[in-house]
C-alpha positions in Angstrom: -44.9 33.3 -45.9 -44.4 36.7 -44.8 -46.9 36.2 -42.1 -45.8 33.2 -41.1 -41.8 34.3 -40.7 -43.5 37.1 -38.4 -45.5 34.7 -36.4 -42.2 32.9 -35.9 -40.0 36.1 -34.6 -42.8 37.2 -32.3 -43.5 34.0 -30.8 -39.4 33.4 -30.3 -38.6 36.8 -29.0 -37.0 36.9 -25.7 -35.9 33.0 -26.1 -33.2 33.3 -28.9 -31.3 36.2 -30.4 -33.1 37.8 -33.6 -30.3 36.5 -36.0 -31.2 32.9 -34.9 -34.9 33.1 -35.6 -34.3 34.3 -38.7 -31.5 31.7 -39.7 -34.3 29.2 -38.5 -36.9 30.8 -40.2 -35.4 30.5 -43.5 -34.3 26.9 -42.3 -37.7 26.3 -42.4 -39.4 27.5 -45.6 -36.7 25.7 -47.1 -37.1 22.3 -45.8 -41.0 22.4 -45.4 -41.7 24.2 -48.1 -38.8 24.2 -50.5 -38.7 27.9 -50.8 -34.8 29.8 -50.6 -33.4 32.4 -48.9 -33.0 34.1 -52.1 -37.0 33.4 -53.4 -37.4 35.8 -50.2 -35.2 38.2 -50.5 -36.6 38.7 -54.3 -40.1 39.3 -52.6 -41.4 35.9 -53.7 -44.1 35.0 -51.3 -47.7 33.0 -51.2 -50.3 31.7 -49.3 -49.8 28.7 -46.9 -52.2 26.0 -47.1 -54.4 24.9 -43.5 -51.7 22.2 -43.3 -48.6 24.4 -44.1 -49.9 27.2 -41.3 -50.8 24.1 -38.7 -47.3 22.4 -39.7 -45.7 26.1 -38.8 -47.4 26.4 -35.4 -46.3 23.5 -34.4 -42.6 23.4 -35.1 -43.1 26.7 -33.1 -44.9 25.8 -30.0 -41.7 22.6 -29.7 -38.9 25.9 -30.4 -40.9 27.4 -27.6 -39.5 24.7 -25.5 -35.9 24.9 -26.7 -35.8 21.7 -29.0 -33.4 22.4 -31.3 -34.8 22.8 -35.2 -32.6 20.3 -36.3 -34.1 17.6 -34.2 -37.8 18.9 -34.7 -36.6 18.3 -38.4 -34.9 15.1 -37.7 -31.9 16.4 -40.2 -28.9 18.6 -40.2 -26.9 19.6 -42.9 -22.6 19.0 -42.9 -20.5 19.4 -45.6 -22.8 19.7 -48.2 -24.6 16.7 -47.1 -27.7 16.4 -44.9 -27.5 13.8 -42.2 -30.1 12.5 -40.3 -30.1 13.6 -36.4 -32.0 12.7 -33.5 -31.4 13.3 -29.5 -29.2 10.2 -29.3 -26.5 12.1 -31.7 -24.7 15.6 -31.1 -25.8 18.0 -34.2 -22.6 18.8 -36.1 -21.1 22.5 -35.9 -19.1 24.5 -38.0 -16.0 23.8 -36.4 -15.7 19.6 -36.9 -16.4 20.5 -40.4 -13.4 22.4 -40.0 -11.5 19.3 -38.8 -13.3 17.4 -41.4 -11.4 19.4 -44.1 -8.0 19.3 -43.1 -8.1 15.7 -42.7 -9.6 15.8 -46.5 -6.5 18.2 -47.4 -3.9 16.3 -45.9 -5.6 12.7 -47.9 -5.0 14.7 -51.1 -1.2 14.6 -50.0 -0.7 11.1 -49.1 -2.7 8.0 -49.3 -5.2 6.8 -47.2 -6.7 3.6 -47.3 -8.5 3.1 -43.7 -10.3 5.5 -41.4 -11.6 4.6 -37.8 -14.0 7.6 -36.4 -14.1 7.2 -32.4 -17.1 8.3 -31.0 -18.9 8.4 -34.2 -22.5 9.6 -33.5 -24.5 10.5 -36.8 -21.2 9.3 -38.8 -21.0 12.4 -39.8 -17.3 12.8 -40.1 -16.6 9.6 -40.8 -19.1 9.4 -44.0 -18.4 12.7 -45.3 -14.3 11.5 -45.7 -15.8 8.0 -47.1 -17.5 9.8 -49.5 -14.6 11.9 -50.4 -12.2 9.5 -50.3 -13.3 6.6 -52.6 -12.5 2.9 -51.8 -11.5 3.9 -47.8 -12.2 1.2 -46.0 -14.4 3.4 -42.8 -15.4 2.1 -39.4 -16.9 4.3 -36.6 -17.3 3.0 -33.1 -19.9 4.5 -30.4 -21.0 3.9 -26.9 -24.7 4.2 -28.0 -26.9 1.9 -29.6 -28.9 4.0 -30.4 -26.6 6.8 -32.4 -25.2 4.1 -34.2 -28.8 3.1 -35.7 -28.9 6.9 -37.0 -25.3 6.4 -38.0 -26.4 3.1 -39.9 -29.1 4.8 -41.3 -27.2 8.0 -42.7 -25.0 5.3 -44.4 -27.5 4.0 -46.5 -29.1 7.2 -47.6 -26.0 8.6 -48.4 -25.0 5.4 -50.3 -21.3 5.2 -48.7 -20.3 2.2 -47.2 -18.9 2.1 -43.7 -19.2 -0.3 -40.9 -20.4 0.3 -37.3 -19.8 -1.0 -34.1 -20.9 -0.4 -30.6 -17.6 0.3 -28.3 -16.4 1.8 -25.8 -13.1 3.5 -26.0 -12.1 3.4 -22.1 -12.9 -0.6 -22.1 -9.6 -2.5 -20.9 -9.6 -4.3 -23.8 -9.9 -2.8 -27.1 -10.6 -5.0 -30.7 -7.2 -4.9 -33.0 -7.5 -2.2 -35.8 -4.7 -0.9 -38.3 -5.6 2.5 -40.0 -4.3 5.6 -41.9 -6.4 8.0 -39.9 -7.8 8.1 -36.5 -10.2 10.8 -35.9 -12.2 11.1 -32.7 -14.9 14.2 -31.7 -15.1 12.7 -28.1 -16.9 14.2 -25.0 -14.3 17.5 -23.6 -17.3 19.9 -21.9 -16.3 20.2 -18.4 -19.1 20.0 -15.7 -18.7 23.5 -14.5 -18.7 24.6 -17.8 -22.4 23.8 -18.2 -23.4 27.3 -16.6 -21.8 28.9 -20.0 -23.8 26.3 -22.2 -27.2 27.3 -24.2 -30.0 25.6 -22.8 -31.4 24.0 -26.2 -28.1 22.3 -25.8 -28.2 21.4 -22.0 -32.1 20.0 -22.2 -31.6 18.5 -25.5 -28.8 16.5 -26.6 -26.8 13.8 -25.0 -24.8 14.7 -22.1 -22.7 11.6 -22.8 -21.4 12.7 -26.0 -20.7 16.2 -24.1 -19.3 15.9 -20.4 -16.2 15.1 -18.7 -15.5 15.5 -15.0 -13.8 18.7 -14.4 -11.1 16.3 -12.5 -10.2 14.4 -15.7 -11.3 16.6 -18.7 -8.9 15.0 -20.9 -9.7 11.1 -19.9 -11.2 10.3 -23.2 -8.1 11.6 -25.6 -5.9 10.0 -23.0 -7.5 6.5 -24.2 -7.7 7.6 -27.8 -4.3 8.5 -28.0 -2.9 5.5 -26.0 -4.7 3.1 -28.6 -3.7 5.1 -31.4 -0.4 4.3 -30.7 -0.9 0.8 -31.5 -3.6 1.2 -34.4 -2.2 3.8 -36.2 -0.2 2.3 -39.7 3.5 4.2 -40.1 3.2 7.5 -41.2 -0.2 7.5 -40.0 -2.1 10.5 -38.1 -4.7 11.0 -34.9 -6.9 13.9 -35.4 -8.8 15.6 -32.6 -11.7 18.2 -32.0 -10.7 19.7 -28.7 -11.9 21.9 -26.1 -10.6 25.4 -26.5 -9.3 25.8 -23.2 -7.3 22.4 -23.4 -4.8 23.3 -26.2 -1.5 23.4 -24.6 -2.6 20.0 -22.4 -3.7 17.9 -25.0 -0.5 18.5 -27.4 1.3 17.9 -24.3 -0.4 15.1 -23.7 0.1 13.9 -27.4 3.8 14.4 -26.7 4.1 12.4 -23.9 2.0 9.4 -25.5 5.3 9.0 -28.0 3.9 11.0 -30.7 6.6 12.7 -32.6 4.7 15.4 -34.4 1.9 17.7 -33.0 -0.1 20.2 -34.4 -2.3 22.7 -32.8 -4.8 24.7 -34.7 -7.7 27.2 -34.1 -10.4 27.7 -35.3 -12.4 29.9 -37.7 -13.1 31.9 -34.3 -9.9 32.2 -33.2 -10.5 29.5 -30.5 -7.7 26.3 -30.2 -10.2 23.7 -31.8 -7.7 20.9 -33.6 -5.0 19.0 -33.0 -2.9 16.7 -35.2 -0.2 14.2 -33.8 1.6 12.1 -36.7 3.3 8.9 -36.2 
């Protein structure tokens, strides 16, 4: 194994910082070959098999080319769950499990009975507060076909019920919902933001799930929030993962849609991430 984590750093070098081959490294043994982080750092090591070392070289030569290792494993873990991922869905970060746990904090506080994820991709968040929040009735809506297949998909391994449909959230007209929680994750990456963007991410992952025109970067919580409005039950709550340089204009565009409570928080990095806006 030894071998093969050096392999890995010297064929990587020069195309990702060292702490990211080794996070990806140990990323590895553990899903191919079910061996920790800790068997490693106790000096546990063996032999690969032909099949093991050609499996290796592989995964290599497509990391070579920038595809991120979640995708060439076709999982990614959230939450303490692993959720199936594949170029039609974003790959969850840190920071919307951040979102993911004040919503589950705030649920502890008050009940909450519906959930509708907008822009739901892999279902991530929307299957991780099912699963937390037993007997919610959970329904995520996405442009794409195809991420709501994966979505479909991570429901049934998982074993938590949630229903799916293909929408699109600027559409004039809009199916009637009444929920407890609105959460949406929806595209805020400005176009000339791209230049600041890793290239894994850029050649890899949907650009429709990312962009916005730099004209109208907040056009999709502008839509969210205006049907919120409507579908939200009393004493219900919208939750957003935002772009960090749109804090100030998104709660002031929360104010102005009629919401009389908004919160802004940041996130583990320091960075405006969230944003809360109670009925």
């Amino acid at each position: 194994m030894k071998q093969a984590i050096s392999y890995l750093k010297q064929q990587l070098s020069g195309i990702y910082p060292p702490g990211e081959i080794q996070a990806v490294a140990y990323l590895m043994l553990e899903k191919l070959f079910r061996v920790t982080r800790l068997d490693v750092c106790m000096g546990k090591d063996r032999t690969l098999s032909a099949d093991e070392r050609l499996a290796w070289v592989k995964i290599t030569e497509r990391l070579q080319k920038e595809e991120p290792i979640q995708y060439i494993l076709g999982e990614a873990d959230f939450c303490g769950r692993t959720f199936r991922v594949t170029p039609a869905t974003l790959i969850p970060r840190p920071e919307t499990a951040e979102l993911v746990h004040w919503i589950g904090a705030d649920a502890e506080k008050r009940q909450v009975r519906s959930i509708l994820d907008v822009g739901t991709g892999s279902g991530c968040i929307l299957l991780t507060l099912a699963a937390i929040l037993p007997g919610v009735k959970a329904e995520g809506w996405d442009i794409s076909e195809e991420a709501l297949c994966v979505a479909r998909e991570n429901s049934r391994k998982l074993g938590v019920e949630a229903t799916f449909r293909q929408q699109d959230i600027l559409a004039p007209s809009l199916p009637d919902r009444q929920v407890d929680v609105l959460v949406s994750n929806p595209p805020y990456v400005t176009e000339s933001e791209k230049a600041e963007m890793e290239r894994n991410v850029l050649l890899w992952e949907p650009s429709t799930a990312l962009f916005v025109p730099d004209d109208d970067p907040l056009r999709f919580y502008r839509a969210v929030a205006g049907y919120a409005r409507r579908a939200l039950n009393p004493g219900g709550a919208l939750y957003f993962e935002i772009n960090r340089a749109y804090g100030p204009e998104t709660v002031r565009l929360l104010q102005e849609a009629g919401f009389p409570s908004v919160e802004l928080r940041k996130d583990l990095s320091g960075n405006d991430r969230m944003v809360k806006a109670s009925l």
